[in-house]
N, C-alpha and C positions, 0 to 999 in steps of 0.2 A: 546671578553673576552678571555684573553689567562690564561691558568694549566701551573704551576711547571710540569717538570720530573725529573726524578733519574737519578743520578750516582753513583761511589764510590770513595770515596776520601782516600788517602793513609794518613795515621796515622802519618807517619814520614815526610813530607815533602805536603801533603796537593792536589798533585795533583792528575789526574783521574787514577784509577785502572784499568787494564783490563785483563780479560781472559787469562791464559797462559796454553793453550793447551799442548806442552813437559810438561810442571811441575805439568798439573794438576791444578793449585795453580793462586792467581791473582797477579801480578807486575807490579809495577811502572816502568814507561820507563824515567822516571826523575831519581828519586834517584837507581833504581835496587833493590828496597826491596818487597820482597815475602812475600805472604801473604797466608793461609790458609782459607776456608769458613768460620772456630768458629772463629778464629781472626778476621773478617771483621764483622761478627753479633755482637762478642763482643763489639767493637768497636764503631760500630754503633748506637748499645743497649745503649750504653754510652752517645752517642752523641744525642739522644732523637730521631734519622732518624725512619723513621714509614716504619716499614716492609710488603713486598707486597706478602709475603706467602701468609697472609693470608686473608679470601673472606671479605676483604673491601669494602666500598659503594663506588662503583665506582659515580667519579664524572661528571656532566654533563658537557659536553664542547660543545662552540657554532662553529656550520657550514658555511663556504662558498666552493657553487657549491660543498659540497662532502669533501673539505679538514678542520681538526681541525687544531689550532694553540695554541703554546704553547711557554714555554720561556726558553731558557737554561738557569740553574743551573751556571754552571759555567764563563759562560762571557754575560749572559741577551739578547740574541740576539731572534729574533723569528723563531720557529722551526716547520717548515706545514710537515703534515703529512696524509696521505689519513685514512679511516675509518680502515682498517684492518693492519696499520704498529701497532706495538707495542715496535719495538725499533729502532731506526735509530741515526743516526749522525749530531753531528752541523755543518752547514756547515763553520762556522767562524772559532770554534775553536777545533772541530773535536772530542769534546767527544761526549762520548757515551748519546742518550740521551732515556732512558727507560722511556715507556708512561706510569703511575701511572694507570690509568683507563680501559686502554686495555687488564690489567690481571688479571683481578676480576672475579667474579661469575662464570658462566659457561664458560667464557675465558679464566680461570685459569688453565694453564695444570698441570695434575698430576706428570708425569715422564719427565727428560730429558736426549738425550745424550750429555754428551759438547762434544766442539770439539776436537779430538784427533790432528788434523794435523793444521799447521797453513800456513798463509796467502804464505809464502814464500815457504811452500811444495806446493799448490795448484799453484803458478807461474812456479815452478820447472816440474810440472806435465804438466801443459800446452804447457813449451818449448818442454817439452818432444813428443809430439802428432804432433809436425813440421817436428819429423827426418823421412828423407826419404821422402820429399812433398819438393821437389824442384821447383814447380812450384806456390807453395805457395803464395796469396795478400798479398801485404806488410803491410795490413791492420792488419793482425795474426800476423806481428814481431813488430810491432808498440808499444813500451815500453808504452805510454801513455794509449792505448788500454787496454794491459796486464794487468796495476797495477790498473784496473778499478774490477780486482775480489775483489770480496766480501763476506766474509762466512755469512750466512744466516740459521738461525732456523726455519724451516720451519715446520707446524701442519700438525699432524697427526696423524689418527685415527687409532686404535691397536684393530682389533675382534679376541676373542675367539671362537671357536664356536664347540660343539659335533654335528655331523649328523651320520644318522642312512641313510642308502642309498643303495637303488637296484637298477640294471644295468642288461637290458637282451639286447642278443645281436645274429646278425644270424651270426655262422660260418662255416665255409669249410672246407672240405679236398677233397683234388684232387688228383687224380691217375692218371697216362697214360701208357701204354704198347705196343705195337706190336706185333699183330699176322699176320705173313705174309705179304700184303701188306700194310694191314688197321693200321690206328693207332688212337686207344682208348683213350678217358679220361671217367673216372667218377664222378661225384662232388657229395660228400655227405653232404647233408644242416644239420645243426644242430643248434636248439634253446638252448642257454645258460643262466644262470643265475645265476649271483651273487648280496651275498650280505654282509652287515657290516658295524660296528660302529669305527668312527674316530674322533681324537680330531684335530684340528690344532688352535694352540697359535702365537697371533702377528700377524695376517693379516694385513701390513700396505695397509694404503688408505692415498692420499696427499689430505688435508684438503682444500687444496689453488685452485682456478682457475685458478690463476695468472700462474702455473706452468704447464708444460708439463708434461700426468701422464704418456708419454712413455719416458721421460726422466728421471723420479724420478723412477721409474722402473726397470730402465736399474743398474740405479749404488746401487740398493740391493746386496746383504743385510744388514743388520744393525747387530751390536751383540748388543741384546736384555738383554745379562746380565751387559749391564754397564750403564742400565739405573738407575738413580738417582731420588729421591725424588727433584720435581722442585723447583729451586730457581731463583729470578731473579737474583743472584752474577752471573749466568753465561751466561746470557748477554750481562755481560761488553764487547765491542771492537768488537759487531758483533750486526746485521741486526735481526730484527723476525718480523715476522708476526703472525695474526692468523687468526682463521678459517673461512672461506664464504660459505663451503659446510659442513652440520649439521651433524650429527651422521646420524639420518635417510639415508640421500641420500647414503653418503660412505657405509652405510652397505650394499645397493645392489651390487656394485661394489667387498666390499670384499667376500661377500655370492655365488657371480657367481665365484669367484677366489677356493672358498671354496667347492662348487660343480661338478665344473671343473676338479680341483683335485681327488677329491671323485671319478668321475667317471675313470678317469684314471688309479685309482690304483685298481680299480676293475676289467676296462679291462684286463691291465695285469692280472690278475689272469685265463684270458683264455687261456690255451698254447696247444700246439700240435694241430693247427688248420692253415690251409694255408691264409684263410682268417677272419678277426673277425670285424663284424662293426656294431657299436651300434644300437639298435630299439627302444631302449625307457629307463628312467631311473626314479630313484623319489627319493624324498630327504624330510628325517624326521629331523626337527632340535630342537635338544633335551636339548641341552643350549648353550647363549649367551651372551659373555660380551665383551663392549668393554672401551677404554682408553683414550683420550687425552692426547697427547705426543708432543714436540718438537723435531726434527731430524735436526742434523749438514749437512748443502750441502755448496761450495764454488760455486758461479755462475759468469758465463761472459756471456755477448753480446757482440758480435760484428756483426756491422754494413758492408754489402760488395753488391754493384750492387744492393741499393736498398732490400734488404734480410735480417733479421735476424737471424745471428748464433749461439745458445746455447751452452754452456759447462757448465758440471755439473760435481762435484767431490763428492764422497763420504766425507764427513767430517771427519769421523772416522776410515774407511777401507784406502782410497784413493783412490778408485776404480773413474776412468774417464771416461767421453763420449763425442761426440760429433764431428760435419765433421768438415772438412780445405775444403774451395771449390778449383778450380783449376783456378789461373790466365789464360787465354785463350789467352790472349796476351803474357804472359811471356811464355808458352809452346809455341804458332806458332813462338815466335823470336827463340828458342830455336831449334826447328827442321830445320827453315831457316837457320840458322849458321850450323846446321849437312850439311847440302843441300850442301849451297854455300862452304864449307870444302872441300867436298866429288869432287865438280865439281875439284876445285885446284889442288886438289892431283892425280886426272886424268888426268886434263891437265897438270900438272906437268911430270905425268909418260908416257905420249903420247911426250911431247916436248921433253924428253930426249931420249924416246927410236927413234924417228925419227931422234936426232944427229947419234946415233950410226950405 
């Protein structure tokens, strides 16, 4: 049994819309006509398209081994997709193909950010991470490799939370002096105690498995004020996913982040002490909310010696991560050519100065 997906189709000339990160706005790469989000609802309102804001009955679709299948919209082709894609590409005719059913009911994020940078700032950034790796696999310069990024929406969970939290802790002060020969220390132990109430807003937690959470870590933060009331218009011309780890599980993860913190900023508050190290601490949580959200990342793999290598870019910041490993063969010819150099230009300087 294969489901229709979505796309957008441009008003003026008919073909697929997508995402235009500089402008904000969606464009035709056919005709070059821009398009606004009320212009494309308009449009669409018009057109009788059924809007996936809102919490529709998601429809059943039948399984094999774990993948649904479905039909693209624009050239009829069949488009598999595992349980937790909710937008991917055809691979025939390369639109965008957004799963109807994926974003319903509690799948349905509330907020998103789109993407600020696009495909070509994310290839640009990546060239960027090879200067200076001159011993670099050819694997990392490999144009086919590179244009294998892909921007992706990735879910994710947003806690609020107020704690109330005490932190005691034993510290020191240490003295030393000389009388004569001897030479003194004193250590004075002192039991400390702080306490207070803090808010922190936005805890993200990556909703996915699929992802590295010390990679989506790494390229924080998000700005939190250009989050948008979610639509699927922005979508178009990019990858999403959603969730496989519940609100439940993430919220221990953001709660230890959120405790973590708490105690930290109470430590500091011990000062004029040589030593200060925590003994015990306890944490009153006083309110909690949290959000479903999508977040803008461009991702690569690349494959090298049997390994896989990640790179993750902030969507929105630009912010990058991720290693270059070191050819070991390109580096040993390289220090061999210094070697065999080095030998020349001594036997060079020996054969000449023996003429003289």
């Amino acid at each position: 049994m294969s489901k229709a997906v979505m796309d957008h189709k441009c008003k003026s000339c008919g073909a697929e819309l997508k995402f235009n990160p500089h402008g904000q706005n969606w464009k035709c790469d056919y005709c070059k006509s821009e398009f606004t989000k009320q212009e494309i609802d308009e449009y669409e309102a018009s057109r009788g398209v059924e809007q996936l804001d809102s919490d529709a009955s998601a429809v059943k679709v039948e399984k094999v081994d774990g993948i649904d299948e479905y039909v693209c919209n624009n050239c009829g082709a069949r488009i598999v997709a595992d349980e937790h894609t909710s937008a991917t590409f055809c691979v025939y005719c390369k639109n965008t193909a957004i799963i109807k059913n994926k974003l319903v009911g509690e799948f349905n994020p509330t907020k998103v950010i789109p993407f600020y940078k696009t495909k070509d700032d994310a290839v640009a950034a990546f060239k960027g991470l090879k200067k200076g790796r001159p011993f670099m696999p050819k694997e990392f310069s490999d144009k086919k490799n590179i244009d294998e990024i892909r921007g992706i929406y990735i879910p994710f969970w947003l806690y609020d939370y107020q704690i109330g939290g005490t932190l005691e802790a034993r510290a020191t002060r240490v003295k030393s002096w000389t009388s004569g020969n001897t030479r003194y220390t004193k250590t004075d132990v002192y039991r400390c105690v702080r306490g207070g109430t803090m808010r922190f807003n936005k805890i993200p937690v990556d909703g996915s498995t699929r992802f590295n959470n010390d990679i989506m870590n790494s390229i924080e933060p998000f700005d939190y004020s250009k989050l948008v009331d979610f639509s699927h218009s922005y979508l178009s011309g990019f990858l999403a996913e959603k969730y496989d780890v519940d609100a439940t599980q993430a919220n221990n993860e953001a709660m230890m982040r959120a405790k973590n913190s708490t105690d930290d900023v109470l430590k500091k508050d011990i000062k004029g002490y040589s030593t200060v190290v925590r003994t015990s601490s306890s944490h009153n949580i006083a309110q909690a909310m949290n959000e479903y959200v999508l977040l803008p990342v461009y991702m690569l793999n690349i494959k090298y010696n049997n390994k896989m290598y990640t790179f993750a870019m902030n969507g929105q910041s630009g912010e990058i991560v991720g290693d270059i490993p070191i050819d070991k063969k390109k580096a040993l010819m390289f220090f061999f050519g210094i070697f065999i150099g080095t030998i020349v230009i001594l036997s060079l300087i020996w054969f000449i100065g023996g003429k003289m």
